[in-house]
FIMI-662600 format. One line per 5 residues: number of its first residue (from 1); their letters; for each residue x, y negated, z of N, C-alpha, C. Coordinates in steps of 0.2 Angstrom, whole numbers, plus 2048, in hexadecimal, padded with zeros to 3 digits. Each point is the difference from the previous one (the first is absolute). Layout:
NUM	a	X:Y:Z:X:Y:Z:X:Y:Z; ...
END
This chain:
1	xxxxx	7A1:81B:7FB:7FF:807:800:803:803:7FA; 804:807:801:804:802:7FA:7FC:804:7FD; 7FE:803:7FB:7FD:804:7FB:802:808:802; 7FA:806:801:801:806:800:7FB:804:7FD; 803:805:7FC:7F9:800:7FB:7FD:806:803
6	xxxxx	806:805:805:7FD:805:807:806:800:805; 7FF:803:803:805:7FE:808:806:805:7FF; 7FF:807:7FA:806:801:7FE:804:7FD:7FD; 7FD:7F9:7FC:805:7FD:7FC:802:7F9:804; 7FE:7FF:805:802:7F9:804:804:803:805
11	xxxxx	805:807:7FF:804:804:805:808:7FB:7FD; 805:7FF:804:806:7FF:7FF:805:806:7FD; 801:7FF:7F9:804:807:7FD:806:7FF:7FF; 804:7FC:805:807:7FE:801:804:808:800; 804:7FF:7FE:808:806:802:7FE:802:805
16	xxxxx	802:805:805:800:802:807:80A:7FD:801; 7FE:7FD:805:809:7FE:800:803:804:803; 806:801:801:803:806:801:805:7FE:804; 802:7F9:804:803:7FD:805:800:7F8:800; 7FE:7FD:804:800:7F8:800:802:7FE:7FC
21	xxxxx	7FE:7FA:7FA:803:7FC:7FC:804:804:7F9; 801:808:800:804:803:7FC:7FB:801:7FB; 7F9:7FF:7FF:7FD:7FF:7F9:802:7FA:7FC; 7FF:7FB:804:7FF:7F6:7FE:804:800:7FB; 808:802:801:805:7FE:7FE:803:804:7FC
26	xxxxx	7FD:807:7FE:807:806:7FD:804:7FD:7F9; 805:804:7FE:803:7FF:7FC:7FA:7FC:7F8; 7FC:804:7FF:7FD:7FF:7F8:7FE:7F7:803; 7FC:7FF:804:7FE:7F8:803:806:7FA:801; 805:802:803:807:7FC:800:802:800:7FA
31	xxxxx	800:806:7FA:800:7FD:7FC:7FD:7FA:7FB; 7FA:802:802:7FA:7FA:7FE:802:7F9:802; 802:801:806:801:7F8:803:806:7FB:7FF; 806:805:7FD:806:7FE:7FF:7FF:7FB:7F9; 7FB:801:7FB:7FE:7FB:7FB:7FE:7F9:802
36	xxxxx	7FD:801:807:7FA:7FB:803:808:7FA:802; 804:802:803:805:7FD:806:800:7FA:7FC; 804:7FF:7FB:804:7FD:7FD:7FB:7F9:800; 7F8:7FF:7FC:7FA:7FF:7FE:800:7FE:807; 7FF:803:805:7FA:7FF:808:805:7FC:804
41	xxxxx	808:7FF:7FC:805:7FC:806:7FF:7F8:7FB; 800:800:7FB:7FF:7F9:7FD:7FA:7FD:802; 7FA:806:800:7F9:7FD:802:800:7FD:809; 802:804:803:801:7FD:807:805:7FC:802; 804:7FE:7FB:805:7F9:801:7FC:7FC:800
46	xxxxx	7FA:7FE:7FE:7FD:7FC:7FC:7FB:7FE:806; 7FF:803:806:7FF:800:807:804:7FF:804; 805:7FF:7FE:805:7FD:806:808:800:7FC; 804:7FA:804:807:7FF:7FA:806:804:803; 800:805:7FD:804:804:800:7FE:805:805
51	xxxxx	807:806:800:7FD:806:804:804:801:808; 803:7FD:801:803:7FF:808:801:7F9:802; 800:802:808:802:7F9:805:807:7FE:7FD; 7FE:7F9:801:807:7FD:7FD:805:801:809; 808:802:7FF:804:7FE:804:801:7FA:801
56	xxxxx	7FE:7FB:7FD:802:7F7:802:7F7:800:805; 803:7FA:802:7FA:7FC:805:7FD:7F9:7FA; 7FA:801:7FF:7FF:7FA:7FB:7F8:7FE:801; 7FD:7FD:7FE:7F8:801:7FE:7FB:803:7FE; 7FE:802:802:7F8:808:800:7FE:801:803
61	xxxxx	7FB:804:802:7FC:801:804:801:801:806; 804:805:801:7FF:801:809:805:7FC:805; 800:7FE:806:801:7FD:804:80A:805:803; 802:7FB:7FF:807:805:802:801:7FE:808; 804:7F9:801:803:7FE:807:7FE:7FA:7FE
66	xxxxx	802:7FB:807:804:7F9:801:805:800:7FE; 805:7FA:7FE:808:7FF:803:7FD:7FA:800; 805:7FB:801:803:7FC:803:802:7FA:7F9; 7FD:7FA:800:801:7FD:7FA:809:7FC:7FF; 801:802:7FA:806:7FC:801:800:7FC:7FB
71	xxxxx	805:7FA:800:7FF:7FB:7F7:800:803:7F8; 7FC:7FD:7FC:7FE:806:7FB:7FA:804:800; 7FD:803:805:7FB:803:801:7FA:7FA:7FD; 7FA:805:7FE:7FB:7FB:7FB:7FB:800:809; 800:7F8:7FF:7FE:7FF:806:7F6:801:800
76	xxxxx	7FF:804:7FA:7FA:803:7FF:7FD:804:804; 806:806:801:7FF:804:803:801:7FF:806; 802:7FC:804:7FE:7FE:809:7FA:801:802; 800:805:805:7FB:802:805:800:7FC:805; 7FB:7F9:800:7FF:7FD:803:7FD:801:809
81	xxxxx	7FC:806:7FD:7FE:803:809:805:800:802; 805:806:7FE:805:800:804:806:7FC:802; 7FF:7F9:7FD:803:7F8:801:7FF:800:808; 7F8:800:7FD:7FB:7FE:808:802:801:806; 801:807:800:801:805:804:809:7FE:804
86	xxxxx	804:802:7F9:806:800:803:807:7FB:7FF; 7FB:7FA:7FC:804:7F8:801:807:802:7FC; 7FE:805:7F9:806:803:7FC:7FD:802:7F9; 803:7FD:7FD:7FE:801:7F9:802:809:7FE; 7F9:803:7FD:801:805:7FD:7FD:802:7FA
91	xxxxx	802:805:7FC:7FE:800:7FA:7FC:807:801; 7FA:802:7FA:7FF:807:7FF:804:803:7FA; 803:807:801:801:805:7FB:7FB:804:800; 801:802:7F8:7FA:804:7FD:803:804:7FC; 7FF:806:800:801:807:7FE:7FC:801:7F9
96	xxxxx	806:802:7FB:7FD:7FF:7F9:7FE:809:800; 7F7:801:803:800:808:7FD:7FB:802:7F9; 804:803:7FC:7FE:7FF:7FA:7FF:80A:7FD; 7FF:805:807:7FD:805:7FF:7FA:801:7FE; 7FD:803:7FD:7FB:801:7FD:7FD:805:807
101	xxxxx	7F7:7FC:803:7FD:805:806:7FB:803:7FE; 7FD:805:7FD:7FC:803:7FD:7FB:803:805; 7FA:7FE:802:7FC:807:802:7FB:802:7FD; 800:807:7FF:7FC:801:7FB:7FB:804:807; 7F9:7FF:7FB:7F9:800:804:7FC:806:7FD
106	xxxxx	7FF:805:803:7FC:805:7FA:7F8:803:806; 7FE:7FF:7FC:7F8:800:801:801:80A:801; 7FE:7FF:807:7FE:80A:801:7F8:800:803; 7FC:7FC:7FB:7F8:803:802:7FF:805:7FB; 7FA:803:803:7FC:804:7FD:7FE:7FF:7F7
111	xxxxx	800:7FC:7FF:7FE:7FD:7F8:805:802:7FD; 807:801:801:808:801:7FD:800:807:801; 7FC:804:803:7FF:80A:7FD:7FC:7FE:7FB; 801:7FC:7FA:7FA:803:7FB:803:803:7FB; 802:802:7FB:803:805:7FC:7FB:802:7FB
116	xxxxx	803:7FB:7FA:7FA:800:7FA:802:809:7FE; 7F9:804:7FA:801:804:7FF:806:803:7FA; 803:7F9:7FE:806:802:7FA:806:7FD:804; 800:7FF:806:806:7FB:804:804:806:801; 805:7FD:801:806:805:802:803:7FF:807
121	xxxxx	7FE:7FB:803:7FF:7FB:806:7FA:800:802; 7FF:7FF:807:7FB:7FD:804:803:7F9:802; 7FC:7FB:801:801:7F8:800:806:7FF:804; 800:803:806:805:802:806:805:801:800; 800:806:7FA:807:803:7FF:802:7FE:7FC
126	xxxxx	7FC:7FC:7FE:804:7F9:7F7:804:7FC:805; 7FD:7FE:805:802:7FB:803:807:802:804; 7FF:805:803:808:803:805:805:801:7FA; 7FF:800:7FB:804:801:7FD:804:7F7:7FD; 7FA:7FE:7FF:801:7F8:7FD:804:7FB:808
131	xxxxx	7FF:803:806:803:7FE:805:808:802:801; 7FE:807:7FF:808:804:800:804:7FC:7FD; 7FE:800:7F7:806:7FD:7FC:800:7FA:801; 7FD:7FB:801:800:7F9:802:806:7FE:809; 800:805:804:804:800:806:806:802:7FD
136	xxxxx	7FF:807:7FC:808:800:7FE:805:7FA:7FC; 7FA:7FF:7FE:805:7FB:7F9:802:7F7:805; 7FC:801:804:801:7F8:805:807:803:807; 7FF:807:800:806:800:806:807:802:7FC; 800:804:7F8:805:801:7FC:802:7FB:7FF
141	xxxxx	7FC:7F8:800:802:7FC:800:805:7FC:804; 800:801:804:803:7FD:809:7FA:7FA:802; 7FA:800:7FE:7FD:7FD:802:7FA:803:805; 7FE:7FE:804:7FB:803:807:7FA:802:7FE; 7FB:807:801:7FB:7FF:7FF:7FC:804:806
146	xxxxx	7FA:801:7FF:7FC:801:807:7F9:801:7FD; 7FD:804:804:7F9:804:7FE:7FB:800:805; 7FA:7FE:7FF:7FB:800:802:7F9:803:7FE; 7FC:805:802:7FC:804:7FF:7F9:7FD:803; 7FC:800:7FD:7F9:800:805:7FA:804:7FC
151	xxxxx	7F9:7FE:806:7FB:801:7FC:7FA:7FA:805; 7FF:802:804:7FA:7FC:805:805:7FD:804; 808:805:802:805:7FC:803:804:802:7FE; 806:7FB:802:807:801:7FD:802:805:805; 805:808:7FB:800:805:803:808:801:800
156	xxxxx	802:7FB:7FC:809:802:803:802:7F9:7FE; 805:7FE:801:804:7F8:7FF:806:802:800; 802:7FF:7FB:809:801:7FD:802:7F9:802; 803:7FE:802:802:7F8:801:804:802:7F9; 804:7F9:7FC:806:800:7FC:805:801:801
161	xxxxx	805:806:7FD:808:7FF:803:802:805:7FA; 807:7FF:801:803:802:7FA:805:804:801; 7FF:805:806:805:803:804:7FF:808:7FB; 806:805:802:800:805:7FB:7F9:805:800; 7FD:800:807:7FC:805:803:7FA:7FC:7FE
166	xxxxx	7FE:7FA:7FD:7FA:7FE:800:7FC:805:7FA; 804:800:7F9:7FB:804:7FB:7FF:808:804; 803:801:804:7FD:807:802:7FA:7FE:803; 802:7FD:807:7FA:7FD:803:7F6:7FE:7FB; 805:7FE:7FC:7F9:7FE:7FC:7FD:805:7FD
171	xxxxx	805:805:7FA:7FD:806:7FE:7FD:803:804; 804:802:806:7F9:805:807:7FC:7FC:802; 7FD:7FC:7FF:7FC:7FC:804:7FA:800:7F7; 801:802:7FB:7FD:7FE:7FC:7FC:807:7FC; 805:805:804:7FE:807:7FE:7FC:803:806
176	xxxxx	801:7FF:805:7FD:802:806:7FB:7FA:7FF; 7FC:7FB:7FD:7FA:7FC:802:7F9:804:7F9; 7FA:7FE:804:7FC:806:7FB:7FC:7FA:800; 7FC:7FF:7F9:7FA:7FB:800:7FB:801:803; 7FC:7FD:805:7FA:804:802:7FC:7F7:804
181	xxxxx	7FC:801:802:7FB:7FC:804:7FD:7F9:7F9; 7FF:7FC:806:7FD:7FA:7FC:804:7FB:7FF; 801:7FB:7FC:804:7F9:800:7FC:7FB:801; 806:7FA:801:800:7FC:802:805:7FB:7FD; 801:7FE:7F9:805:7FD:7FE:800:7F9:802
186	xxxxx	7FD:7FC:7FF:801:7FA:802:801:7FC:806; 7FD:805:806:801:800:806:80A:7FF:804; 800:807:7FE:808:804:7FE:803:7FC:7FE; 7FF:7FC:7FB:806:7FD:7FB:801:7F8:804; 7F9:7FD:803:802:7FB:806:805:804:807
191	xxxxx	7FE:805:800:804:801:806:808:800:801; 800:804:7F8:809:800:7FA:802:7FB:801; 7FB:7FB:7FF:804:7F8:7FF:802:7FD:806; 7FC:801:804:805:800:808:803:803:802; 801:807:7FE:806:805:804:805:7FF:7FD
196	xxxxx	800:7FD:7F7:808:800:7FE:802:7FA:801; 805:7FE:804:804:7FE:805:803:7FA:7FA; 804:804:7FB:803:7FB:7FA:800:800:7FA; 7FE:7FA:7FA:7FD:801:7FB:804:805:7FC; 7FF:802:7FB:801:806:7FD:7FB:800:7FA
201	xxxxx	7FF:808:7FC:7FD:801:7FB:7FD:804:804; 7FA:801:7FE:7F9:804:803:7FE:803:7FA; 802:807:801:7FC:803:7F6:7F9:806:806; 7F9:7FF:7FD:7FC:803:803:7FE:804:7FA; 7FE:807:800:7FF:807:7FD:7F9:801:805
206	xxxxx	7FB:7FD:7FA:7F8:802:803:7FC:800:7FA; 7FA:805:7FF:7FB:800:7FE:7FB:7F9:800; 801:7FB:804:7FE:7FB:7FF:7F9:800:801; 7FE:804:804:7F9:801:801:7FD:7FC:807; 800:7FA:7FD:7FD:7F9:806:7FE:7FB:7FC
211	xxxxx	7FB:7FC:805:7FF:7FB:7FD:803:7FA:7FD; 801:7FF:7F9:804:7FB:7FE:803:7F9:804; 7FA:7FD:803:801:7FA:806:803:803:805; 7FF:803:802:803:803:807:807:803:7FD; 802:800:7FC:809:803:7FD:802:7FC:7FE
216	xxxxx	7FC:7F9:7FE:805:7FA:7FD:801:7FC:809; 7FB:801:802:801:7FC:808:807:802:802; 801:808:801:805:802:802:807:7FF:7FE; 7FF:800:7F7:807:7FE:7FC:801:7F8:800; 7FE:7FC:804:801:7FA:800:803:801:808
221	xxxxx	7FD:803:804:803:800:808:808:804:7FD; 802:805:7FD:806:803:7FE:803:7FA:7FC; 7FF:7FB:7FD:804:7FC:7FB:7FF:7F9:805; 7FB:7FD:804:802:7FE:807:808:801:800; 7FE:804:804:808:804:805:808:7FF:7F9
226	xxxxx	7FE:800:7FB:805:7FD:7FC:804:807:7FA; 7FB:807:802:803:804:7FD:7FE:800:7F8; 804:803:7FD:7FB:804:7F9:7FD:807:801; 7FB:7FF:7FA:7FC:805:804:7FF:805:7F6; 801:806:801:7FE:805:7FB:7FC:804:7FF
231	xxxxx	7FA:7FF:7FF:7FA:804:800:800:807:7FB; 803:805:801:7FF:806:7FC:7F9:803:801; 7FB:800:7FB:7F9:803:801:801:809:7FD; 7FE:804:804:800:805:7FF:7F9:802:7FD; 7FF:804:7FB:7FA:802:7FE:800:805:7FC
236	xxxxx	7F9:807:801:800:805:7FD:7FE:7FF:7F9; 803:804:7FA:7FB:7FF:7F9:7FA:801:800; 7FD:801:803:7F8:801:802:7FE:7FC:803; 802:7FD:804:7FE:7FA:803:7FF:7F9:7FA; 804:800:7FD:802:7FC:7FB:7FB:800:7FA
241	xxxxx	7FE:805:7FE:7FD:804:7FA:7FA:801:801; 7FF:803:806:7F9:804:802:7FD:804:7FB; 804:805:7FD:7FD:806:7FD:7FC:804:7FF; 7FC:800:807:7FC:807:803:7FB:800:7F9; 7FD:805:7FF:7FD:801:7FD:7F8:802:803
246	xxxxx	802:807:804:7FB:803:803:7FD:7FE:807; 7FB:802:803:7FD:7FE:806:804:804:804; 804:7FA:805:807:801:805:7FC:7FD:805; 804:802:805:800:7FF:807:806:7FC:802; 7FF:7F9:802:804:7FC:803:7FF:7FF:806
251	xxxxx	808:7FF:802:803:7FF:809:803:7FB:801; 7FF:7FD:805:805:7FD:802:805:802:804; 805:802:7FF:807:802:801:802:7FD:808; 7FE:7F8:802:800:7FF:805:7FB:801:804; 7FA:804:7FE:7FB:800:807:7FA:807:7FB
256	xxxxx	805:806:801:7FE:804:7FB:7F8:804:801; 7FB:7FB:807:7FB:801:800:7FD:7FE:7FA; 800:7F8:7FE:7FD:7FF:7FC:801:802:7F8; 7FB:803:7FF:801:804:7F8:7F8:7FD:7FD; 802:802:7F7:7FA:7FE:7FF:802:804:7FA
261	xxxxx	7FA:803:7FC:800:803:7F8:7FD:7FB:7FD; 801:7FF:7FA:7FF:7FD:7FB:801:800:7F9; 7FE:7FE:7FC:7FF:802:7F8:805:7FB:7FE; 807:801:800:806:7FB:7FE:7FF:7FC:7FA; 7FB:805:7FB:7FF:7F9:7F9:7FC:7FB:803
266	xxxxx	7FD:800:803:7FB:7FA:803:804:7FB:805; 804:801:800:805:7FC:805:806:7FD:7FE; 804:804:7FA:806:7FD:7FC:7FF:7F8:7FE; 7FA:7FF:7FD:802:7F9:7FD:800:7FC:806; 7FE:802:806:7FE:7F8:808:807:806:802
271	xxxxx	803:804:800:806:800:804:805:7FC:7FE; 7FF:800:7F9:806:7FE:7FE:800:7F7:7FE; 7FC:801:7FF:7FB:7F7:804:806:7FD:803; 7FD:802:805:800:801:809:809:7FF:801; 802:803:7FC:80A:803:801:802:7FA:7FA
276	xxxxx	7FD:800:7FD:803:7F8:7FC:7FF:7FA:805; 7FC:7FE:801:7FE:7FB:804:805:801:80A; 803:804:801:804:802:804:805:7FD:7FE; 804:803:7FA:806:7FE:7FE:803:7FC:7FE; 7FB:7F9:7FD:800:7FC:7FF:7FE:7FB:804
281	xxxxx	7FD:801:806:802:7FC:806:806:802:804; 804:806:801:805:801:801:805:7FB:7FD; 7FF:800:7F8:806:7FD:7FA:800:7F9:803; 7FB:7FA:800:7FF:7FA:801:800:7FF:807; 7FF:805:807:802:7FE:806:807:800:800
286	xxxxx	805:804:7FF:806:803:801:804:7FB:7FA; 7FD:7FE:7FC:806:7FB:7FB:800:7FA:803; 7F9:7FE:805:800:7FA:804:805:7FF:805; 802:807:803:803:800:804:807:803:800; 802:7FE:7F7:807:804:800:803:806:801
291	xxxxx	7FC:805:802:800:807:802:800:804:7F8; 807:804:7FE:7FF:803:7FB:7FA:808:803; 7FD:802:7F9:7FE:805:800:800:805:7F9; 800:805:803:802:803:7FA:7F9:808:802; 7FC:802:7FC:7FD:805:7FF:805:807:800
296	xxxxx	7FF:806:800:803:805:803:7F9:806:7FE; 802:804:7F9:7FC:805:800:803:807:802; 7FE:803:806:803:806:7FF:800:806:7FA; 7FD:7FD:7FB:801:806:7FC:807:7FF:7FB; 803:7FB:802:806:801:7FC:806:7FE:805
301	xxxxx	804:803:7FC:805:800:805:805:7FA:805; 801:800:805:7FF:7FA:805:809:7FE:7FE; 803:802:7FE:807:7FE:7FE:800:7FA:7FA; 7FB:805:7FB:7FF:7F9:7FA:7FC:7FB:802; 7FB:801:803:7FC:7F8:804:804:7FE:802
306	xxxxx	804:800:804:803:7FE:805:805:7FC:7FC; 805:803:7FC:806:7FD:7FB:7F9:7FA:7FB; 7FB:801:7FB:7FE:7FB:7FE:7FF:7F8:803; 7FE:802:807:7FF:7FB:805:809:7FB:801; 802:806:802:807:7FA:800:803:7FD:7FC
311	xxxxx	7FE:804:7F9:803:7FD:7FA:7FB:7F9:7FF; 7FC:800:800:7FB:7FB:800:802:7F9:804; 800:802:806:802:7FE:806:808:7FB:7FE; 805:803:7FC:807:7FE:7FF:7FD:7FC:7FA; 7FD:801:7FD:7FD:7FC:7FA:7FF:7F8:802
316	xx	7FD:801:805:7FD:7F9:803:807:7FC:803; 802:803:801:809:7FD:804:800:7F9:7FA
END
């Protein structure tokens, strides 16, 4: 449940956009992310070797054709079924593909309208933006990326491609989607893991507001399926802090019947309890299961988060 101290301040104070996807990306932002390219293509080598399909036929992952075994061939590679079958030696080829598949996953429940009182961002809008420049910089790349949205259910599915029309596709899909209902994060992220079709990088943009068991279940069914997986936690300074002072009025942003007032000094030291003991099960679930994570405060700019992450990230290379 996201923090609102009255239902004026749990309103989303994003830009008004002015045409599909033409906020995400304007000039001052592409500048910002022209820093990041350089940094985010070393770090995503580091998920895959190299940045395009090899023109030769050799060993990797995807399955190409049959041919036909001739002397010299490593008799390793004979697919014996097909001996069975057709009383003729044949070998498999394999397609060396060494594109980078990225689908980024961004949380649109209700708990992502929170918008601390000093943010400049609502969790949302940190996040459409943190999608935007993460799509631009994977398709600037020549590499494929693809966007999925949910909250109770998956509300849009970008498959991965890498074709010229996909980053529009993605920005109208991510300026037209509005945070609203309930979630469902670890339900969704089992389902992810069955709808995407071929391993890849799965980077997920969620306030993380599930239960730790039930989000390690699910990162183990996504690392199952053989992808890597990027947890970017979005979170308000307030949430973090918990400031309040005076007797506020708290909502849940997803189920805005239930409200409670309360005297916030009486509650700071077990919220914040409470939020460490979160985190630190997140930190020791997710290192179990190899799943980088990285925190994401909206109060400061998502350009710099974002650059320390991958400089960090190239560190570890």
């Amino acid at each position: 449940m996201a923090l609102a101290t009255q239902p004026s301040e749990a309103t989303d104070r994003a830009a008004t956009v002015r045409s599909p996807g033409s906020s995400l990306l304007e000039p001052h932002t592409l500048q910002k992310i022209s820093k990041m390219e350089l940094v985010a293509r070393q770090v995503m080598d580091g998920y895959v070797q190299g940045m395009h399909k090899s023109p030769h036929v050799g060993f990797a992952l995807d399955f190409a054709q049959h041919r036909q075994y001739v002397p010299g061939d490593d008799v390793k590679r004979i697919d014996w079924r097909v001996y069975a079958k057709a009383d003729r030696y044949y070998i498999k080829q394999y397609e060396v593909t060494t594109n980078l598949r990225c689908s980024i996953v961004l949380d649109a429940s209700g708990s992502m309208k929170y918008q601390g009182a000093t943010d400049p961002l609502s969790k949302f809008r940190f996040g459409q933006f943190v999608a935007a420049c993460l799509a631009y910089i994977v398709l600037h790349q020549q590499d494929s990326a693809g966007l999925i949205t949910f909250d109770t259910k998956i509300r849009s599915f970008i498959p991965t491609k890498s074709t010229p029309s996909q980053l529009m596709r993605i920005l109208r899909t991510l300026d037209t989607t509005h945070a609203e209902n309930e979630t469902g994060i670890a339900p969704i992220l089992h389902e992810i893991a069955e709808r995407i079709d071929r391993r890849g990088l799965v980077v997920i943009i969620s306030d993380l507001f599930e239960d730790p068991d039930k989000l390690m279940e699910a990162m183990h069914h996504l690392r199952h399926k053989r992808h890597e997986v990027i947890l970017l936690q979005v979170m308000a300074n307030d949430e973090l802090e918990f400031p309040f002072r005076k007797w506020s009025q708290f909502e849940n942003l997803e189920l805005p019947t239930d409200k409670i007032r309360l005297d916030p000094a009486l509650m700071r030291a077990i919220y914040l309890e409470n939020l460490k003991k979160h985190q630190e099960a997140l930190r020791i679930g997710l290192a179990k299961q190899h799943v980088s994570h990285l925190l994401l405060n909206t109060s400061q700019p998502f350009d710099e988060v974002l650059m320390t992450y991958l400089a960090q990230r190239m560190g570890r290379k």
